[in-house]
Structure formats: structure tokens, C-alpha cells
DRENSE-524226 format. One record per residue (C-alpha): residue number from 1; x, y, z. Coordinates in nm, 3 decimals. Layout:
<nodes>
{NUM,{X,Y,Z}}
...
</nodes>
This chain:
<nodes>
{1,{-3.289,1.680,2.562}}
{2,{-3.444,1.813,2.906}}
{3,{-3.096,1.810,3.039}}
{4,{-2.949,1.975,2.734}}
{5,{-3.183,2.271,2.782}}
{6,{-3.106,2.322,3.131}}
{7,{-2.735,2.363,3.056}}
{8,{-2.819,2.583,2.804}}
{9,{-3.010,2.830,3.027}}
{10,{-2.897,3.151,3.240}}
{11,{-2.751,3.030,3.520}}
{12,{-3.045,3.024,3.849}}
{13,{-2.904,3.278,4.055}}
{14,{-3.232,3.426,4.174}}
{15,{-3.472,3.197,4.022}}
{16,{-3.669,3.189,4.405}}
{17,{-3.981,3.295,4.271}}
{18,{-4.150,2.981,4.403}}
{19,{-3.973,3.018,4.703}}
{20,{-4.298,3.123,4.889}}
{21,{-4.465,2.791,4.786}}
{22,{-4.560,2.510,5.019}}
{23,{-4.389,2.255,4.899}}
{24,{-4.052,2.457,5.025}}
{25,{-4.171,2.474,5.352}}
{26,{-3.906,2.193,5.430}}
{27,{-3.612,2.390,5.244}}
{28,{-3.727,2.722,5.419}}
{29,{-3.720,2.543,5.743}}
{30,{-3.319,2.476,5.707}}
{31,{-3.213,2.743,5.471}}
{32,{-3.207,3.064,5.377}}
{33,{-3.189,3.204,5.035}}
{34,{-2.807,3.265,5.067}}
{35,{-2.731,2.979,5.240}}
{36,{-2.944,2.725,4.959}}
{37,{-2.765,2.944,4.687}}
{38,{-2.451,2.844,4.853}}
{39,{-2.478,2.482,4.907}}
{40,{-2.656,2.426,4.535}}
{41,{-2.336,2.595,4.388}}
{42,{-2.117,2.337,4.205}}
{43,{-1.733,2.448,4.244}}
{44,{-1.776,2.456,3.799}}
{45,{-1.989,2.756,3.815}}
{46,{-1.695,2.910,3.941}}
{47,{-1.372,3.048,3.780}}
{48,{-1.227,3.120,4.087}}
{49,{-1.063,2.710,4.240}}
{50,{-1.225,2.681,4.612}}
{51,{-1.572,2.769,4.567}}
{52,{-1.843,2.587,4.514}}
{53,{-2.012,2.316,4.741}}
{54,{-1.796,2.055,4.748}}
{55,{-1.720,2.067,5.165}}
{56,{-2.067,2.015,5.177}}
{57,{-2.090,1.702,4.936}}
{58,{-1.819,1.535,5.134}}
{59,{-2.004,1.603,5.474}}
{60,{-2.316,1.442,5.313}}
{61,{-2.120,1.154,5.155}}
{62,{-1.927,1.042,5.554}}
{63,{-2.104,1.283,5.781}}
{64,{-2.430,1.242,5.758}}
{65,{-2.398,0.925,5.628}}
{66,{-2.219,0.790,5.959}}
{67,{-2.489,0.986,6.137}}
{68,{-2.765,0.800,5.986}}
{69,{-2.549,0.457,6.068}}
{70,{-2.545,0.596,6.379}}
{71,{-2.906,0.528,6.393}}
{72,{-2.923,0.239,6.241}}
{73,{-2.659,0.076,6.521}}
{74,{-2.846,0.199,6.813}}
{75,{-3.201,0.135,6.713}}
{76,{-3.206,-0.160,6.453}}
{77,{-3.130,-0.528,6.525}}
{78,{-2.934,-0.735,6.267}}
{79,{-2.576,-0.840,6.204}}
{80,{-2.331,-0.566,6.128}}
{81,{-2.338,-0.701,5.724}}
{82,{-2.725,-0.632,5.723}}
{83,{-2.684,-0.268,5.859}}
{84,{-2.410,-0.216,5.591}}
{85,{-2.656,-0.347,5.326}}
{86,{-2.976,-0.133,5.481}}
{87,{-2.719,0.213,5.483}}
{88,{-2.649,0.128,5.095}}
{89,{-2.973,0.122,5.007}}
{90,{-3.093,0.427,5.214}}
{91,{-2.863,0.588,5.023}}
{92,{-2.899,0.419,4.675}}
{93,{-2.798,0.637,4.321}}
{94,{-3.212,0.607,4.259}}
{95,{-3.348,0.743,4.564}}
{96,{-3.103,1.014,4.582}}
{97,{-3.225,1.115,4.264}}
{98,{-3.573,1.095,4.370}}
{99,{-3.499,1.311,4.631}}
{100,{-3.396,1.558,4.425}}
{101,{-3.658,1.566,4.175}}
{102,{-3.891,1.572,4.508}}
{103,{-3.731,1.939,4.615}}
{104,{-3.722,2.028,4.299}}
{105,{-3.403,2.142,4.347}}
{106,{-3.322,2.202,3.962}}
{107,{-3.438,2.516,3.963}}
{108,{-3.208,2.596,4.252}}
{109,{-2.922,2.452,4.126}}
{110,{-2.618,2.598,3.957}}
{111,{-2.307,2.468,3.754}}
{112,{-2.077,2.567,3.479}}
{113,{-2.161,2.534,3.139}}
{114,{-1.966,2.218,3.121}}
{115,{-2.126,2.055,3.381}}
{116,{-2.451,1.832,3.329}}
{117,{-2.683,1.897,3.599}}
{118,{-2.886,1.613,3.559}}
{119,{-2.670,1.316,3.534}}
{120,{-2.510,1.473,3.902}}
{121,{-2.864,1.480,4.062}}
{122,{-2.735,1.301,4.351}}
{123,{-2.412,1.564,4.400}}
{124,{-2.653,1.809,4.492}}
{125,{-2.839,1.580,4.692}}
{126,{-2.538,1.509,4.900}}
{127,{-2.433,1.901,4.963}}
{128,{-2.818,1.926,5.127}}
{129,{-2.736,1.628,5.338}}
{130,{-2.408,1.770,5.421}}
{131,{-2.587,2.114,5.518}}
{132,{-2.812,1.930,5.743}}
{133,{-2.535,1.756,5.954}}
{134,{-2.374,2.122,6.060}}
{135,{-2.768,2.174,6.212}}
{136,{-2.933,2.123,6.549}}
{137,{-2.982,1.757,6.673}}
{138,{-3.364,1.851,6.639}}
{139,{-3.375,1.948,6.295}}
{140,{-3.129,1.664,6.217}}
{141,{-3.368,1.366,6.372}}
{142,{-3.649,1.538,6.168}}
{143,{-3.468,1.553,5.845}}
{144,{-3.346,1.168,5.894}}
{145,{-3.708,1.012,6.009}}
{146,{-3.859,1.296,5.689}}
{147,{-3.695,1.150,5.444}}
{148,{-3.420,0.901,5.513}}
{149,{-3.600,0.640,5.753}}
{150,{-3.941,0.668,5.714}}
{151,{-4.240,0.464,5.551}}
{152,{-4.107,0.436,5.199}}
{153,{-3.772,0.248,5.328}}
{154,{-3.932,0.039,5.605}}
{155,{-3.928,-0.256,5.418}}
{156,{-3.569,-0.238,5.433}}
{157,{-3.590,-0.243,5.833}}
{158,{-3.845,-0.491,5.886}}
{159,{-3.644,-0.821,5.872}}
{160,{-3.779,-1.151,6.092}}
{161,{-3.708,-1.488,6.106}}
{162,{-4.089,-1.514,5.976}}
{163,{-4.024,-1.360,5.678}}
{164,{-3.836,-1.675,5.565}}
{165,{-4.151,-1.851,5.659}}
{166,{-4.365,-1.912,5.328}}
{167,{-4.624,-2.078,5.538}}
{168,{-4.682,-1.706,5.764}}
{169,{-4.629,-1.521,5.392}}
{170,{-4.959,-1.728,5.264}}
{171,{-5.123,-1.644,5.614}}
{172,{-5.059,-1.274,5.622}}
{173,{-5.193,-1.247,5.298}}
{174,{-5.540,-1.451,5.360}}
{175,{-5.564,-1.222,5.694}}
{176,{-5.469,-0.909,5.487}}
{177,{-5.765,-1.024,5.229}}
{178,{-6.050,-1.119,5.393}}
{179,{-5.995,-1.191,5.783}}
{180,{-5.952,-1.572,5.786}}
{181,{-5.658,-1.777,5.860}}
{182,{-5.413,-2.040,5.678}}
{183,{-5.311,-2.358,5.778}}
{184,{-5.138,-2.692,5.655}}
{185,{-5.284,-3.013,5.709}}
{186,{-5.089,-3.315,5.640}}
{187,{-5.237,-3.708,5.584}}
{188,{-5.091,-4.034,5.407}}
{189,{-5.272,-4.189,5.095}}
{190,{-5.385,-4.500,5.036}}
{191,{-5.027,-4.544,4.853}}
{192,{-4.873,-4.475,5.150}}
{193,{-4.766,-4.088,5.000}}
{194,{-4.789,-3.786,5.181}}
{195,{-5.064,-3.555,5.089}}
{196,{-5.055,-3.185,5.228}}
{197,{-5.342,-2.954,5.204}}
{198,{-5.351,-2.566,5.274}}
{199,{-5.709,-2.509,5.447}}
{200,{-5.904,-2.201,5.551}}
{201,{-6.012,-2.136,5.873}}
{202,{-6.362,-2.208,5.789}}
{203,{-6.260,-2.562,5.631}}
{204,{-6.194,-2.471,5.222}}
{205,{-5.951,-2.675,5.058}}
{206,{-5.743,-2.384,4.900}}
{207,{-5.533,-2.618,4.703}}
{208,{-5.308,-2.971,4.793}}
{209,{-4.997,-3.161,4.689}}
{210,{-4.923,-3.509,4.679}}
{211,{-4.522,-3.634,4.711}}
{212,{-4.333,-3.933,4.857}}
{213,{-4.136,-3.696,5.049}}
{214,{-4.335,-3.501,5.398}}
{215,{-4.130,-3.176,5.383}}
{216,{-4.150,-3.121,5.024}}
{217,{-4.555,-3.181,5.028}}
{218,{-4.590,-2.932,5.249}}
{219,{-4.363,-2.711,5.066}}
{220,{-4.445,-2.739,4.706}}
{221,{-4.856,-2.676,4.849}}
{222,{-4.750,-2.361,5.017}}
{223,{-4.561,-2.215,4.706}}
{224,{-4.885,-2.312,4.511}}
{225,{-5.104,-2.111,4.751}}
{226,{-4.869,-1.828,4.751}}
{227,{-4.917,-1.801,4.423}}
{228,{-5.318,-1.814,4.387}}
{229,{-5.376,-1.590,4.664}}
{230,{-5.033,-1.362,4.471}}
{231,{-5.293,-1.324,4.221}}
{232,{-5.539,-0.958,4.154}}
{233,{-5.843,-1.112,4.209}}
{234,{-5.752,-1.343,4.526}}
{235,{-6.058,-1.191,4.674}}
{236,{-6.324,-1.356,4.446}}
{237,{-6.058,-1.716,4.468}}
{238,{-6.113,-1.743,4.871}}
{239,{-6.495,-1.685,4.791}}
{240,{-6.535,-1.927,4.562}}
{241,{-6.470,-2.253,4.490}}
{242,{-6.554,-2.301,4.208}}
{243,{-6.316,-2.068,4.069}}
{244,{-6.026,-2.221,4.290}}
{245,{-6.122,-2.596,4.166}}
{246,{-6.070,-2.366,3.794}}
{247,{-5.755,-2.195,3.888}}
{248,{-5.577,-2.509,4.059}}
{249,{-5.668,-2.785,3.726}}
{250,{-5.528,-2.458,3.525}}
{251,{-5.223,-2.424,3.739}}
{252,{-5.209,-2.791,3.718}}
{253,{-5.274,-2.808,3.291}}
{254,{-4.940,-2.531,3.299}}
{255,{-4.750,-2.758,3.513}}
{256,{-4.812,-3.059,3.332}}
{257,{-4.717,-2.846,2.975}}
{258,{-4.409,-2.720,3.112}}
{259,{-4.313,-3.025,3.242}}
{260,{-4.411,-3.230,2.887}}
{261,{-4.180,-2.959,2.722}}
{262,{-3.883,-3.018,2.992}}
{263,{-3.900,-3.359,2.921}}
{264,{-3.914,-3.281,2.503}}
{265,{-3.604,-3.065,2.586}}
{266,{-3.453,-3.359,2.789}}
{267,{-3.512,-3.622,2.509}}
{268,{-3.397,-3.366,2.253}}
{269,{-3.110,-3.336,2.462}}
{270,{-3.027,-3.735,2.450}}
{271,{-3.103,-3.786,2.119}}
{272,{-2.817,-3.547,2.030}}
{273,{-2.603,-3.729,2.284}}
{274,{-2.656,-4.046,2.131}}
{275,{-2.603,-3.882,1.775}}
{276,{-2.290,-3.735,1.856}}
{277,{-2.205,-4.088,2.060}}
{278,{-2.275,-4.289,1.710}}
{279,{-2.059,-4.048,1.517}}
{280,{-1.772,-4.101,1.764}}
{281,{-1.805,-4.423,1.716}}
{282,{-1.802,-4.416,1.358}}
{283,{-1.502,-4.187,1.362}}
{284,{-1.306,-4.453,1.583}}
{285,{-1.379,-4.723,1.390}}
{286,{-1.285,-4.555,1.038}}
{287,{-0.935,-4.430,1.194}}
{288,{-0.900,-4.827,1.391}}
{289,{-0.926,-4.926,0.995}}
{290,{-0.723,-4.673,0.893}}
{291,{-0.473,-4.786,1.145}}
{292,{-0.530,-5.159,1.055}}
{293,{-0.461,-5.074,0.678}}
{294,{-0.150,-4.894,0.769}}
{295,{0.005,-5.152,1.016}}
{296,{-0.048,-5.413,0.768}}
{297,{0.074,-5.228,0.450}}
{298,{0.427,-5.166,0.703}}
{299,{0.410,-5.536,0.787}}
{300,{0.374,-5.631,0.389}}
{301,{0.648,-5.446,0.317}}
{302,{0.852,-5.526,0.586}}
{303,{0.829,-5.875,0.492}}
{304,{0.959,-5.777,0.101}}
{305,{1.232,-5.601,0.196}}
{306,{1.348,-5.929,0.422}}
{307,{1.292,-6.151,0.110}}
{308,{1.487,-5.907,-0.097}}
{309,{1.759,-5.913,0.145}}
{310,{1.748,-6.323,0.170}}
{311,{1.780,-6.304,-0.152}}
{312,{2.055,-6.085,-0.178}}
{313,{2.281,-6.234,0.126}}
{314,{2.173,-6.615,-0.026}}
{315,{2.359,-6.485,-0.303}}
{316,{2.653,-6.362,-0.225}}
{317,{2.694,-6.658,-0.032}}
{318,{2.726,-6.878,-0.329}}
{319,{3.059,-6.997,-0.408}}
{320,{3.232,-6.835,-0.695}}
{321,{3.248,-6.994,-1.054}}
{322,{3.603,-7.044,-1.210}}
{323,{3.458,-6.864,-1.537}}
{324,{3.367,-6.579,-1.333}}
{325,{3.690,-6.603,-1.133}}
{326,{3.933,-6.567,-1.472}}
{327,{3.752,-6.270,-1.566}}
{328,{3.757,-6.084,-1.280}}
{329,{4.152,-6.140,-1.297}}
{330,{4.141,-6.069,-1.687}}
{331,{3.933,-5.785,-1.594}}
{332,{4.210,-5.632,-1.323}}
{333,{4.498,-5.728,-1.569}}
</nodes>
């Protein structure tokens, strides 16, 4: 409905009388009122075919595009299929839209009647970007550490071999909380299993896992403490244990129901097997009787017809009377 009202308003063509504000000092610094009129024009606000905008969108879309990859290749590590993946998402449908909701650029921008201004945020996004690659290397480098690499998208930069590393996760996150450290230590039971334990650096017992198998101790006990310390109060879990002996026989109560209903599931799951088994079974035996009946039925009758034709040859075999033989001549006299 917002969107419907926009369309339906005069067409901005002066609407700069926030222009003095401070949250266009960034617009002012690039632009001028003619030149922002310009570049927000879409080519549908015009009757006329070769006005509008639309250089400017392509220069954002492969221009300034490239020279953000530009960046990226000089000045961030990583295979070229990361880079390709970390340009994408710089320059994702959603943050382009955020962008322009940021400069409020609605106000600014114009289109034809036709034209829905708010499901093309990210056209008018790109004719901005496209305005900024004709600039100054200065202003350029601003513009691109502003609002294309900066704070918001530095997770997508930040990638290390540690990251993979559940064990440093859990750390960083005990550090991050309350200035202590993470660490696995491993012994064997008296069964001869492998029991790991995540400890504190002051000696805590955060939580522990039993298995036969080393590696998989040690992982399944730093997934668990991943996800107590993952919790909101993680704080008031490293500071008491109490509450972690609590959290860890609750964590194990949930593991123990979901694994009672996996293995409900899994004898639900055989029981129909062995169901639809029986049936088969039931069906193969009714159609081997069926068969039975049939083969035996062909075989009964197959014997009648040979008596019948016994019969039949044993006769005519039989010599002829001389009764029968006189009237068979009377009969062709």
C-alpha cells in the first residue's frame, strides 16, 4: 500500500526540502541537486527514449562493481571462488535495498507512472554506484570503505582456518565472556572408553563426553559446550556450578528423549517393514495356490481329453462287424 501511494504522488522533481539535513551530508558531498535529479531519473519518467539513468545503472552494475573486486583481489586473501562469493554478497538484492532506504533516496527518486518504485529499490541504488565510479579515486575509496566494505560486511572478510575450529569457537566465546580460557582434557575409563572433558582455566568441569571412539569424544564435548556457553545467560553458567551440573543432566534428559523417540520412530519403522513383509508373503503364497490350482485343473483335464481320445482311436481300431458292413453297402446302394 506504501508503494501504491508513492506511485500515485506528483512526481519529486524538487522535493529537496530536506536537502539541508545532516543525514545528506554524504549525498551533498558527491552531488549536486541537478546532478542527484539526474541520476535518480528512471528512463520511464520520460516520454522522450534515451533519458533517464540507465548509463548510470550499468556503470554501477560492471563498473563499480569490478572496482570494488578490484579491492577485494589486491587486499583480501582467499581462492578466486571465495572472492566471487564475498562480491555477491557485498552486493546482495537486501543490502542494496537497505542502502536505499538508508539515503532515503525515495523522496529523490522519480519514475513513470507505470513504474513501481519500490520493488526497483536496488535500480536506483545501482545509478548512485554508477555516479560514484565517474568520481575522484578519493571520494571513490571513501564511498567503498563508507558503505561497501566496512564493519557491517566484515564478517564476510574475516575467513581463517580457525574458524573451522569448534574447539577456538568455544574458547573465543569463554574469553569474550568472562576472561578465562577453554581447554580439552582427554582420559580412558575404567572400561577402557575415552572420556573428554572441556575445563576452565581455573579447573571447572564445564561439561564431558564419554565414547569408544577418541576423536568423536572430543568432538561431541565441544559441540555440547558450544552450545551452553551459545546460551543468554552463559555468564551466570561459567559462575556457577550448580547451574551447569542443572543445564548438562537437562541437556542430557533432551538427549535421552530425543533419542527414546528416534528409536520409537525406528521400531515404528520395522514394524511396518515386517507388516508389509507378512503381507507379501501372504500375497505369494495365495497366487503359488492359485498357480497350484490352475496347473493341476490343466493337468486333470489334460489327462480326460487323452482318455477320450484312447477311447476314441481304441475304437476305431476295432474290426468291423459283417452286420454293420451290409448296411453300410445297403446304405450306399
Amino acid at each position: 500500500m506504501e508503494d501504491e501511494k508513492i506511485q500515485q504522488q506528483p512526481h519529486p522533481k524538487d522535493n529537496f526540502k530536506a536537502w539541508s539535513d545532516p543525514m545528506f551530508e554524504d549525498l551533498r558531498r558527491m552531488f549536486s541537486r541537478s546532478r542527484l535529479r539526474e541520476v535518480l531519473t528512471h528512463s520511464s519518467f520520460y516520454e522522450q527514449e534515451g533519458k533517464g539513468n540507465s548509463r548510470y545503472v550499468f556503470a554501477g552494475m560492471f563498473v563499480f562493481k569490478g572496482m570494488v573486486a578490484d579491492v577485494l583481489f589486491h587486499y583480501y586473501t582467499g581462492e578466486g571462488t571465495r572472492l566471487q562469493h564475498v562480491l555477491g554478497n557485498l552486493f546482495r538484492q537486501e543490502r542494496l535495498e537497505q542502502l536505499f532506504d538508508e539515503w532515503q533516496l525515495r523522496q529523490f527518486a522519480r519514475a513513470g507512472e507505470s513504474f513501481d518504485i519500490g520493488k526497483h529499490k536496488h535500480i536506483f541504488v545501482y545509478a548512485i554506484m554508477g555516479y560514484v565510479s565517474t568520481l575522484d579515486e578519493n571520494t571513490r575509496n571513501w564511498f567503498i570503505s563508507k558503505y561497501i566494505i566496512n564493519k557491517d560486511t566484515e564478517h564476510l572478510l574475516s575467513h581463517w582456518k580457525r574458524n573451522s575450529d569448534l574447539l577456538a569457537q568455544a574458547d573465543d566465546m569463554v574469553r569474550q565472556t568472562d576472561g578465562r580460557r577453554l581447554t580439552l582434557e582427554m582420559e580412558v575409563t575404567e572400561d577402557g572408553l575415552n572420556r573428554a572433558k572441556a575445563m576452565l582455566s581455573d579447573g571447572t568441569v564445564l561439561c564431558e563426553a564419554v565414547s569408544k571412539s577418541w576423536r568423536y569424544a572430543r568432538t561431541k564435548v565441544t559441540k555440547m559446550a558450544l552450545n551452553l556457553l551459545a546460551m543468554p545467560s552463559r555468564k551466570y553458567l561459567l559462575s556457577n556450578p550448580e547451574y551447569q551440573a542443572r543445564v548438562l543432566e537437562r541437556k542430557k534428559a533432551e538427549q535421552e528423549q530425543r533419542r527414546a523417540e528416534v528409536e520409537e520412530r525406528e521400531a515404528q519403522k520395522k514394524e511396518a517393514r515386517e507388516k508389509r513383509k507378512e503381507d507379501w508373503k501372504a500375497e505369494c503364497r495365495a497366487r503359488d495356490a492359485k498357480r497350484r490350482a490352475s496347473q493341476a485343473a490343466a493337468k486333470k483335464r489334460k489327462a480326460e481329453n487323452a482318455a477320450r481320445a484312447a477311447a476314441k482311436a481304441a475304437k476305431e481300431s476295432r474290426p468291423m462287424s459283417a452286420k454293420k458292413r451290409r448296411f453300410l453297402e445297403d446304405k450306399k446302394k
